[in-house]
Structure formats: structure tokens, C-alpha cells
C-alpha positions as CSV (number, residue, x, y, z in Angstrom):
1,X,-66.9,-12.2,-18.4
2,X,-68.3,-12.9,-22.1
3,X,-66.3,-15.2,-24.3
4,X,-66.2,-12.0,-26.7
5,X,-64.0,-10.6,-24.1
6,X,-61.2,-13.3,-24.6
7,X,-61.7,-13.2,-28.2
8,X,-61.5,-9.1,-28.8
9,X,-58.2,-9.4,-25.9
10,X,-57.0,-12.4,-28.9
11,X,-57.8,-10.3,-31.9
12,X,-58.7,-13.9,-33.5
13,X,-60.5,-16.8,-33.1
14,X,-59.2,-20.0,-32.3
15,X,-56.9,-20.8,-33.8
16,X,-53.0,-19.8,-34.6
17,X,-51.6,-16.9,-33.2
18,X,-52.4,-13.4,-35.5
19,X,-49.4,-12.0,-36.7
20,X,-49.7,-9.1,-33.7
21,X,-49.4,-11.8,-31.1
22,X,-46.6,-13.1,-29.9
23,X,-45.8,-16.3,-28.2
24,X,-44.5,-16.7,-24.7
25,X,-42.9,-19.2,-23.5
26,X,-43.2,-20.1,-19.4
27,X,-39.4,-21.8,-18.1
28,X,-40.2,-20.7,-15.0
29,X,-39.9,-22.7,-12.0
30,X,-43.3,-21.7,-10.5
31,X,-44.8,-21.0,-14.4
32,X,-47.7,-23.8,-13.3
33,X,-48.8,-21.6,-9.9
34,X,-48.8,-18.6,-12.7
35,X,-51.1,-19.8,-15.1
36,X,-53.3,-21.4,-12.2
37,X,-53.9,-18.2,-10.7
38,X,-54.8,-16.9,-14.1
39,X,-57.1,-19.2,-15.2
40,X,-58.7,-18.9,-11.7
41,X,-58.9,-15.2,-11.6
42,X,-59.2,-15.1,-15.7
43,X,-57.5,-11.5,-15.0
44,X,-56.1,-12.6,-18.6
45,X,-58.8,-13.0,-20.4
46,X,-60.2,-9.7,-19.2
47,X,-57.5,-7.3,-20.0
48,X,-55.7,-6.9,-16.5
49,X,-52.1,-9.0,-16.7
50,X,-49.5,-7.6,-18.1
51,X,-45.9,-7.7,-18.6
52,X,-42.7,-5.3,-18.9
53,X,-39.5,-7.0,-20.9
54,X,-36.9,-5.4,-19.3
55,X,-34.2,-5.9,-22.2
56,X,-33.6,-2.1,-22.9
57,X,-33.1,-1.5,-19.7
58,X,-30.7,-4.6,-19.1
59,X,-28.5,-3.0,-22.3
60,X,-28.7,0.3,-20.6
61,X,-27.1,-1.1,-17.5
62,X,-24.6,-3.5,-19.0
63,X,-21.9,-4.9,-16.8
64,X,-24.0,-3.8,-13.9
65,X,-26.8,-5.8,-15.0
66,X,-26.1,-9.0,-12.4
67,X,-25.6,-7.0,-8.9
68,X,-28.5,-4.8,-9.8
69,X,-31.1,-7.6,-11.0
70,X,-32.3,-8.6,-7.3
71,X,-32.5,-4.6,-6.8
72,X,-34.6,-3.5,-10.2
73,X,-36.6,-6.4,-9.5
74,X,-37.2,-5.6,-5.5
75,X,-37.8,-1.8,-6.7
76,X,-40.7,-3.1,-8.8
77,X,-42.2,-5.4,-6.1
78,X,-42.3,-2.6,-4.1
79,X,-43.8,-0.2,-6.2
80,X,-46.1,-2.3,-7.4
81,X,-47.5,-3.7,-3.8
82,X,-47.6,0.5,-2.1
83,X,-50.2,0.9,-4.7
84,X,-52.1,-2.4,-5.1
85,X,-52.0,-4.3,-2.6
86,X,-53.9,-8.3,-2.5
87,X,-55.8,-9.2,-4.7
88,X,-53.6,-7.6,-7.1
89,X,-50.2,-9.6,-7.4
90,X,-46.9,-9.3,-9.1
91,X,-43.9,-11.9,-10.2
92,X,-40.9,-11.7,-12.2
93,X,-40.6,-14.2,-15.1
94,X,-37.7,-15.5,-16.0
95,X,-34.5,-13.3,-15.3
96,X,-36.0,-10.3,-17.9
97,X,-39.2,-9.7,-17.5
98,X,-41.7,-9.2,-14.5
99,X,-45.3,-9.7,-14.6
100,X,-48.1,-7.1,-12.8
101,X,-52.0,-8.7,-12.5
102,X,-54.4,-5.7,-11.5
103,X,-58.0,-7.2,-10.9
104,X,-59.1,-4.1,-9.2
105,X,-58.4,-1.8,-11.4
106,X,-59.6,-0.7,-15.4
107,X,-57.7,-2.5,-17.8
108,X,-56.8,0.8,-19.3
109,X,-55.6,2.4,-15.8
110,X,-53.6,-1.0,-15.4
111,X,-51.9,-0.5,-18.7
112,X,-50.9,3.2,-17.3
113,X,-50.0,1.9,-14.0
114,X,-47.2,-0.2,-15.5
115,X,-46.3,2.3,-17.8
116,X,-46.1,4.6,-14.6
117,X,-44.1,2.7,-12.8
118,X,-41.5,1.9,-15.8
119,X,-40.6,5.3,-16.7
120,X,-40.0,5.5,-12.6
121,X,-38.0,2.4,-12.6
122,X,-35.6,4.2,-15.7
123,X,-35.0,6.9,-14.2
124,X,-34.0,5.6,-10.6
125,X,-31.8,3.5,-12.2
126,X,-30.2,4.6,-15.4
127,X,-32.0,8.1,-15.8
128,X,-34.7,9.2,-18.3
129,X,-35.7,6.7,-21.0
130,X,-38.7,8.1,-22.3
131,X,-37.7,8.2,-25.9
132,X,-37.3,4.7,-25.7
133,X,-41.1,2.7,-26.3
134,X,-42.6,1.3,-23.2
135,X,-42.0,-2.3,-23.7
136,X,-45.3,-3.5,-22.4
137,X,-47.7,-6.4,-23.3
138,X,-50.7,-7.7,-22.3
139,X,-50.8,-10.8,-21.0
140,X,-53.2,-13.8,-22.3
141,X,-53.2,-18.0,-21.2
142,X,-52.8,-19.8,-24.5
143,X,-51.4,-23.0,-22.9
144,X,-50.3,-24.8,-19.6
145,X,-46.6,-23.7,-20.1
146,X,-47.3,-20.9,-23.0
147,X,-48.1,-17.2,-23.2
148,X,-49.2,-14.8,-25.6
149,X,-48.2,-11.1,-25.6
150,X,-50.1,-8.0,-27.4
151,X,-47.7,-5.0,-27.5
152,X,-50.3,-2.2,-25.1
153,X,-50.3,1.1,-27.0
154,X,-52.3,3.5,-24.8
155,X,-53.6,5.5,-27.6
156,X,-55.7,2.7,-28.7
157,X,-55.8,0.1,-25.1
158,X,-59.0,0.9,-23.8
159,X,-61.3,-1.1,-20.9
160,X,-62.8,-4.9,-22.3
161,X,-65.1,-4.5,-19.8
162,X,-66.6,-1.2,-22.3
163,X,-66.2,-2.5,-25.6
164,X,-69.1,-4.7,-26.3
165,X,-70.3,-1.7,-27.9
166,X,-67.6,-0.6,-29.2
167,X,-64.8,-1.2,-31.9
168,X,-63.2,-4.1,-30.1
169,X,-66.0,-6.4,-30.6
170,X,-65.8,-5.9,-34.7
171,X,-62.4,-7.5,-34.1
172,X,-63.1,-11.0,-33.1
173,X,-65.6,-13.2,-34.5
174,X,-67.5,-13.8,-30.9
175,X,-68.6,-17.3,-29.9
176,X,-70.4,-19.4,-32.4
177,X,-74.2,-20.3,-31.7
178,X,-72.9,-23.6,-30.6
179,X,-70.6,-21.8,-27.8
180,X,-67.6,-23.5,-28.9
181,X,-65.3,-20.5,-29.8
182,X,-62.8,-22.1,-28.2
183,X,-62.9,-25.5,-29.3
184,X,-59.2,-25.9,-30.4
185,X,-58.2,-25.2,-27.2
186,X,-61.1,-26.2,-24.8
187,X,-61.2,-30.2,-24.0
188,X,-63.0,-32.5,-25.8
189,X,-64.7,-35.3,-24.9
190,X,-66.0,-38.2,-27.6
191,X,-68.9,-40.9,-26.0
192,X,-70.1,-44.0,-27.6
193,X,-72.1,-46.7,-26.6
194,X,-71.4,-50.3,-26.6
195,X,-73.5,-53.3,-25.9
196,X,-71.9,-56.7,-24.8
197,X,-73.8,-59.4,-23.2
198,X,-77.3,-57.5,-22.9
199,X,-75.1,-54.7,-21.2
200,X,-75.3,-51.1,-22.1
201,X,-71.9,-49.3,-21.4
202,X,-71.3,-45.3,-22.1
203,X,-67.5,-45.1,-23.0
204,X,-66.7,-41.4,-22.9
205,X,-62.8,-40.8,-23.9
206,X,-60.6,-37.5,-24.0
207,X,-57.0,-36.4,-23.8
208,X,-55.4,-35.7,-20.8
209,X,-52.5,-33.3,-21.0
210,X,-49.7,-35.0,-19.3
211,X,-46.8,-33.1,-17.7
212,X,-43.1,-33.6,-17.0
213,X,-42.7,-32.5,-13.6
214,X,-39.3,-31.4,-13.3
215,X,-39.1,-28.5,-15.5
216,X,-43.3,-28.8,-15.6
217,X,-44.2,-28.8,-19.2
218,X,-46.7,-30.2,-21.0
219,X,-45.1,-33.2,-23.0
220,X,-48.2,-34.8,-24.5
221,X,-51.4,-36.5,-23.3
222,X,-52.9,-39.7,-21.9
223,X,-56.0,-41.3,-23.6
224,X,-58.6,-41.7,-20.3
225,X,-61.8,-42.9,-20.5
226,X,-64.8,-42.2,-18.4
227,X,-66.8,-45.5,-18.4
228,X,-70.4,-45.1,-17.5
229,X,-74.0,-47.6,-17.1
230,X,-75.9,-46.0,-20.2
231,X,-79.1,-46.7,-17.9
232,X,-78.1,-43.8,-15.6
233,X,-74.7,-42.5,-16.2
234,X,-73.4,-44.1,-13.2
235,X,-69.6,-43.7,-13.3
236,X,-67.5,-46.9,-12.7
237,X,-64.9,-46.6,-10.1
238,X,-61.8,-48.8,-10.8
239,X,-63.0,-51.8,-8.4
240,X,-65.6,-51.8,-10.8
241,X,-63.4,-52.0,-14.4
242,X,-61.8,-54.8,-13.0
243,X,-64.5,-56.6,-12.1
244,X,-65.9,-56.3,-15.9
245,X,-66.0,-59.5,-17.8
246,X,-62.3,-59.5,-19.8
247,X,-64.1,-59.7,-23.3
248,X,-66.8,-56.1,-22.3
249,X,-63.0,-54.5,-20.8
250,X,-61.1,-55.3,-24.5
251,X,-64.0,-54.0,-25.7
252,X,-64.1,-51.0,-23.7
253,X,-60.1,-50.5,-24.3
254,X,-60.2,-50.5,-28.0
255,X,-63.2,-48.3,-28.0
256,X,-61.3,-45.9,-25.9
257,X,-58.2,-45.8,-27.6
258,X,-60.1,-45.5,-31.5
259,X,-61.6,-42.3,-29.6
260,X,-58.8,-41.3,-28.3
261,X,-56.7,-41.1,-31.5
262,X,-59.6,-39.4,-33.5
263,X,-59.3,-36.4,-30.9
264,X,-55.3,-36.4,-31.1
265,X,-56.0,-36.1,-34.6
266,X,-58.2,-33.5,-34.3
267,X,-55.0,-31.1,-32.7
268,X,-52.6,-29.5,-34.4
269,X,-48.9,-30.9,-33.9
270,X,-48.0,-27.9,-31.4
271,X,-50.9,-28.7,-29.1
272,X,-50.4,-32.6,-29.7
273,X,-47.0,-31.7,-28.4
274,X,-44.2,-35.0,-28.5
275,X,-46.2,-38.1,-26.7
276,X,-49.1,-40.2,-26.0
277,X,-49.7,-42.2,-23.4
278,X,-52.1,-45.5,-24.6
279,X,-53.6,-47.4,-21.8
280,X,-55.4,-50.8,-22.0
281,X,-56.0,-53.5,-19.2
282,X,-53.3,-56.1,-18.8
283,X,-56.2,-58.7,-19.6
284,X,-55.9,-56.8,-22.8
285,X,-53.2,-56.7,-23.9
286,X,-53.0,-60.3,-22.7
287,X,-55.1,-61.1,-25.4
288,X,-53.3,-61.9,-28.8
289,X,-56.5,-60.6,-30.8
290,X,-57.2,-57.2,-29.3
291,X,-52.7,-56.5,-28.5
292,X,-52.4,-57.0,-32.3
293,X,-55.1,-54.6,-33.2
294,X,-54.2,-52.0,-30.5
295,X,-49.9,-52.2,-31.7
296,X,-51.2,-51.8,-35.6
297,X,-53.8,-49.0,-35.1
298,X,-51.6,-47.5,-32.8
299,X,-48.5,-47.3,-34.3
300,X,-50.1,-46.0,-37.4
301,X,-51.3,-43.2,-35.6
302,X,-48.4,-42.2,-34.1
303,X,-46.5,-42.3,-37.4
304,X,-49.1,-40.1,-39.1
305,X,-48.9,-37.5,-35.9
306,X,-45.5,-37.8,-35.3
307,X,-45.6,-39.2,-31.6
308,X,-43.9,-41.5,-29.6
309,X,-45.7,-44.2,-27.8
310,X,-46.4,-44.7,-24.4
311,X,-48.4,-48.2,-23.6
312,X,-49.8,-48.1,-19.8
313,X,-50.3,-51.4,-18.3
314,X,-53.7,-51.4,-16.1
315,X,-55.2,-53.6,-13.5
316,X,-52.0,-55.0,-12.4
317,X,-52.7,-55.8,-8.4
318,X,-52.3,-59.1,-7.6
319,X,-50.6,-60.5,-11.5
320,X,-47.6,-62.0,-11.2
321,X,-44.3,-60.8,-12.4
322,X,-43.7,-63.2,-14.4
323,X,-46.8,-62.5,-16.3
324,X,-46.4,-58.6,-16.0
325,X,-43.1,-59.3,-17.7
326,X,-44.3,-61.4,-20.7
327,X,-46.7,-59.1,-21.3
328,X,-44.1,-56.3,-21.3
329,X,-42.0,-58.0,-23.3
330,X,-44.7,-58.2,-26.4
331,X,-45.8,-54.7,-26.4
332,X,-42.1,-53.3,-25.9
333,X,-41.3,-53.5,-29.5
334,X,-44.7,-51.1,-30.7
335,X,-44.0,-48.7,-28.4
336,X,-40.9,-46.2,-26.9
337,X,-41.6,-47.8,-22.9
338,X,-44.5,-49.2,-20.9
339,X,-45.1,-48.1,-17.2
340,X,-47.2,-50.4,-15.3
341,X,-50.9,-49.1,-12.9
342,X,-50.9,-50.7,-9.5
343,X,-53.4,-49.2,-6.6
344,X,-51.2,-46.4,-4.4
345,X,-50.1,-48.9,-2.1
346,X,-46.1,-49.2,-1.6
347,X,-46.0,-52.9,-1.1
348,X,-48.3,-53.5,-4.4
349,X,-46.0,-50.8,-6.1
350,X,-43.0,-53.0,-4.9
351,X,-44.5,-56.4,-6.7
352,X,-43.5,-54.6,-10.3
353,X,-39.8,-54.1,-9.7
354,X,-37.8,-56.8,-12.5
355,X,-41.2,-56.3,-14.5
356,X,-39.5,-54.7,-17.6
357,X,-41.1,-51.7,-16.6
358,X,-40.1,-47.9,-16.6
359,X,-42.2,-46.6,-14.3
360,X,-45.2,-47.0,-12.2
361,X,-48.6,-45.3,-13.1
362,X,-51.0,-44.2,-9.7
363,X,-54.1,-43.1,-9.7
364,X,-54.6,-40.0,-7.4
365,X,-57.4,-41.0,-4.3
366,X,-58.8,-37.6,-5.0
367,X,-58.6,-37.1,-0.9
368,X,-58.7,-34.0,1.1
369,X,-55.4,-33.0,2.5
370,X,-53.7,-29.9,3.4
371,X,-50.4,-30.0,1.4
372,X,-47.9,-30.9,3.7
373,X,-49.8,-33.8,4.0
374,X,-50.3,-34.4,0.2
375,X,-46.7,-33.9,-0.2
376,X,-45.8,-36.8,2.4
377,X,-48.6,-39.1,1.2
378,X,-46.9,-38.4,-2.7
379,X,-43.5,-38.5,-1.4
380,X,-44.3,-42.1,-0.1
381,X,-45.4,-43.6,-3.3
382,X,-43.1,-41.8,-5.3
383,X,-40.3,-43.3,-3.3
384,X,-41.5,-46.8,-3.7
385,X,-42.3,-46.4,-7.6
386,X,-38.7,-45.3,-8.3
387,X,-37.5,-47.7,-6.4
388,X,-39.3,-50.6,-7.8
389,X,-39.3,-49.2,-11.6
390,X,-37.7,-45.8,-12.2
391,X,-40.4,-43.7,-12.9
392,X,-43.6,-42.0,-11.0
393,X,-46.6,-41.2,-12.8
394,X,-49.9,-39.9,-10.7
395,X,-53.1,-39.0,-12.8
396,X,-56.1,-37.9,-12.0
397,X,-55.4,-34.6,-10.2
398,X,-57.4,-32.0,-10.1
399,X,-55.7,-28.7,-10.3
400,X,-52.2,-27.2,-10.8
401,X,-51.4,-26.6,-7.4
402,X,-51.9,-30.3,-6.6
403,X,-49.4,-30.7,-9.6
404,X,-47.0,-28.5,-8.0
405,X,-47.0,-30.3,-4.8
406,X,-46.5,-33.5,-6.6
407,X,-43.6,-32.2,-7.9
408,X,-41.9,-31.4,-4.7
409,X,-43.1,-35.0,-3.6
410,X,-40.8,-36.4,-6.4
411,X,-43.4,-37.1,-8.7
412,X,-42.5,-37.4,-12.3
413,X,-44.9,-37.2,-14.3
414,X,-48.9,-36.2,-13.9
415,X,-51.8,-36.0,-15.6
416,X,-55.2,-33.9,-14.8
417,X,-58.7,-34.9,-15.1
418,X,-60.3,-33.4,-18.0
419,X,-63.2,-32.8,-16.0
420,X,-60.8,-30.3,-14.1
421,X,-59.9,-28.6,-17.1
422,X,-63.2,-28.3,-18.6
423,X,-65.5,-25.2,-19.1
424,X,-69.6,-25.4,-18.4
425,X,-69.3,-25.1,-22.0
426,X,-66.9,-28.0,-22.9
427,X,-68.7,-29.9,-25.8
428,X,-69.1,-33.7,-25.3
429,X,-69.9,-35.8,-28.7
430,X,-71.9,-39.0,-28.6
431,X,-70.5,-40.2,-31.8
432,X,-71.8,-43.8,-32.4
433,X,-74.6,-45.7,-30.3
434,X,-73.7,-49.9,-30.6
């Protein structure tokens, strides 16, 4: 699949929705296992999702509308799965529309399959309703919990996998000659190099979209750093970060952060979404130079983009509470709540409780584990966090159906590595060197 496909399926570049798109937005319980599947399969970007609104047919059926609901939406499941079986998939969305994904089949034959099977689903139920459009889109990912919709007119919905010679290709602009036609959505990373103490360290910051996981939307994102030897790109695990010398992990913080907020900036305020989480060592914001400039810059920022403020704690094994707690108590005023980081162990997790805090940030061990077992391992913490704070936050997961376990764990709140959401063609800047 060419990006040309995505962009002639778009009818734009990146960018705000064209007038004949319409946006989508995913309530649904199971919407993160949607767009997962999706992404995986890209049947989105390639012309084979699509989705009926069945609004004139609920008007049509009125009153009867509630006992008939389970049946219309049965009728279509099996309908649907006599004629494509696996690989092909169908879902309902919502309580009024229902979603078909035909990887198997043309895009155009897929577009008449679901027109098909519409005008079969009238007339079982209410009787002949071709008169009446076929309210039929195609389906394309614009966002972890958002859709858009292009209303399918089979006089002009032909096969993407056809068109690079033919008029759909006039319609987008195609990837640039940089390959980043997708660079408002696509994530960004920023490096820089910094040199402390004859020590060359590659500091390579981006935005992690961070999720509430009870209704699982996106809510805003994390500023994570990725902190490297500029020798040879060896990554430091977190034994190592807090093993850095505390003057080289301020530095590192800052450096982070200033990165961080230049690519928030970069968004516009519907992507930004409503919050960002700002995380710093507890050595620095221990340090009355490096908290004042972090609060300042900060809150500036967040004024500008409109955001509330989120400080994260790090590196807090082994403080005392007391300590934890001053510290708390400083940064509280900049910011709407802090949450402390603690390795995933319960009785380390336990240490924080009467810290100020309002929750507990856990890095995911990035183990392998079916997910009954990932579900009690998460439960476990999650437990002990909301005991000891309120609050659960995991990062550091690396797809959506990790995220969806978490959420049945009790987890409530979760980031994913960017490097999970990241395309061969993701850009990475090296903006400053010193």
C-alpha cells in the first residue's frame, strides 16, 4: 500500500478534515480493539471498511426500534459472515451504526456488498426502502478514538488498489520527497545532544498520547524521552538514569521537557487534546534552580496551549515520604496534580501512600505474557497504586490490545511508546548538537 492510497481515500493532505469528510467519533466500549485491527490490517487506508448508519431505518421502525435492535443487528452479522467469512470481520458501533471490513474483496465490490445487504436488511424488516439513499461511508483512522466518514456513491467509488493511474491520484497531493505526508498525524521525535562532564548524551524527546482508560480516550500526552550514549546509541535503561550524576539528569530533564513543548506546539489544539503530563526526576525537581525554571517554562506553555498540567515525580524508590512530600508540596501549586514513578513492585508502590500524591506512575516490564496473565500481573499493581494514592498510571505499552487488558486490570491511565506508534517513515530531528 502507497501513501497515495491513504491520501486519494482522504481527498486531502494532512491536515483538517475536507469539507466531504466527516468526523466520527468512537464511544465504543471496544473502539481501541477497532482501531487496532485497523491500523494493523490498514483495510482503512486501502478502501475496504465501511459503515451503514442505520438512522432511517431506526425512524422507519419507531416504537419497535428497542426489541428489534439485537435482531437488525444479528440479521447483519449473519449476512455479513455467510458471505465473508475470517479475515473479513464485522461490529456494530454504537447503538446505530454497524461497521463491515472486507480485506478480500475489491474495494468497489465491498462498497456493493454493503449496499447489497442494506437494501436486504430494509426489506426484511420494514419493506422496500430503495428510494431512500444508501447511507454508506467509507471508513478511514484519523485518531485513537476518532473516525472519518466519506459518503460511498457507487457511480464514482472505484478500487484504490487501480487508481494510481487514474483520476483518484489527481485528488491528493501524494507524499512529499521527504515522505512525511503525514506528518501532522505521524509521531515526531526531536534529539539533541548535550555534553556534561566530558560526556556525550543523545536526548531524543516525543509525545506520548496518554489515555483514560475507563471510557478509553485519548486525553493528552506525556513528554518521554529516549536517552542515548551519542558514541553508539546505546539506550539507557532506567537503572541507568538513576545512576546519572543529579546535575547531567537536570540537564537531561530540562532538555526533555524544552523538546517536548516545542512538539506540543507543533499540534493543533484538537490533536493536543486537554493535558500534558511533565516528567522530571525527583532530584530535579529537588533542585530550587532547575523546579523554578521547569514551573515558569512550563506553565507558560500550557497557558499559551490551553492545557492543564500534570508533573510526574521520577526515581522515587527508596526517598522517603517525607521528602516525596516536600517536594510535592512545591510543585502542587504550578500544576493541576502530581502522581509519583516507583518500580512495579507493590511494597515500593505502598512507600508513596500520605505522599500528597494522586496516583502512581509504572513503567510497563515490556514482558511476554499471555493476557490472563498480564491482566493479573496489572491487576496486582493497580490494586496497590490505588490503594496507596488513588490513581494508576502504566506507560510504556506497546500496542492497543495491551491497553485493553490494562483496562480490565483496573488500570487508569496508559501511555504507549512512541516507538510503537511510529511508521518506518516517522521523521526524527536532531535539532541542536551541545
Amino acid at each position: 500500500m502507497s501513501d497515495l492510497h491513504q491520501e486519494a481515500l482522504r481527498g486531502q493532505s494532512a491536515g483538517p478534515l475536507r469539507d466531504d469528510r466527516e468526523p466520527f467519533m468512537l464511544e465504543h466500549d471496544d473502539a481501541v480493539v477497532i482501531v487496532e485491527r485497523l491500523r494493523e490490517t490498514h483495510a482503512d487506508s486501502t478502501g475496504h471498511a465501511f459503515l451503514l448508519k442505520l438512522d432511517t431505518l431506526i425512524v422507519r421502525l419507531g416504537a419497535k426500534w428497542d426489541s428489534k435492535a439485537e435482531l437488525v443487528f444479528g440479521h447483519l452479522k449473519n449476512a455479513f459472515e455467510r458471505v465473508h467469512p475470517e479475515p473479513n470481520w464485522c461490529i456494530p458501533i454504537h447503538e446505530d451504526s454497524w461497521m463491515g471490513i472486507l480485506p478480500e474483496v475489491g474495494s468497489r465490490k465491498g462498497a456493493q456488498f454493503m449496499t447489497e445487504v442494506w437494501h436486504e436488511l430494509c426489506n426484511f424488516f420494514v419493506g422496500d426502502m430503495s428510494a431512500i439513499e444508501v447511507p454508506l461511508y467509507a471508513v478511514l483512522v484519523e485518531d485513537v478514538d476518532r473516525l472519518s466518514l466519506l459518503k460511498v456513491d457507487l457511480k464514482t467509488f472505484f478500487d484504490l488498489q487501480s487508481a494510481d493511474n487514474g483520476p483518484l491520484k489527481a485528488r491528493g497531493h501524494g507524499p512529499s520527497d521527504d515522505g512525511n505526508a503525514n506528518n501532522g498525524q505521524r509521531p515526531v521525535m526531536v534529539a539533541s545532544i548535550l555534553n556534561f562532564g566530558g560526556r556525550n548524551l543523545k536526548v531524543a524527546s516525543s509525545v506520548e498520547p496518554l489515555f483514560e482508560m475507563k471510557k478509553m480516550i485519548l486525553i493528552g500526552h506525556r513528554l518521554e524521552s529516549m536517552v542515548m550514549e551519542a558514541v553508539d546509541n546505546t539506550l539507557l535503561d532506567r537503572k541507568a538514569l538513576s545512576n546519572l550524576d543529579w546535575g547531567l539528569r537536570e540537564m537531561v530533564d530540562i532538555m526533555n521537557i524544552d523538546q517536548g513543548l516545542k512538539l506540543l506546539k507543533m499540534r493543533t489544539p484538537e490533536q493536543r487534546k486537554m493535558m500534558m503530563v511533565v516528567p522530571a526526576a525527583f532530584s530535579t525537581f529537588a533542585s530550587a534552580r532547575a523546579r523554578q525554571k521547569i514551573t515558569l517554562e512550563v506553565q507558560k506553555a500550557a497557558a499559551e496551549m490551553g492545557l492543564k498540567v500534570l508533573f510526574e515525580v521520577r526515581g522515587l524508590d527508596g526517598v522517603p515520604p517525607h521528602r516525596v512530600l516536600e517536594i510535592v508540596s512545591m510543585i502542587k501549586p504550578f500544576c493541576m496534580t502530581v502522581v509519583g514513578s516507583v518500580s512495579a513492585d507493590r511494597k515500593m508502590i505502598a512507600t508513596l501512600a500520605k505522599c500528597g500524591l494522586s496516583g502512581v506512575c509504572i513503567e510497563y516490564d515490556g514482558g511476554k505474557r499471555d493476557e490472563d496473565s498480564m491482566r493479573d500481573y496489572l491487576s496486582s499493581l493497580a490494586a496497590a497504586a490505588k490503594l496507596s494514592a488513588g490513581a494508576c498510571m502504566v506507560q510504556g505499552f506497546d500496542n492497543y490490545r495491551q491497553m485493553a487488558v490494562a483496562r480490565l486490570a483496573g488500570v487508569t491511565h496508559a501511555s504507549m511508546k512512541t516507538a510503537a506508534l511510529m511508521s518506518p517513515k516517522a521523521p526524527v530531528s536532531q535539532v541542536a548538537d551541545g
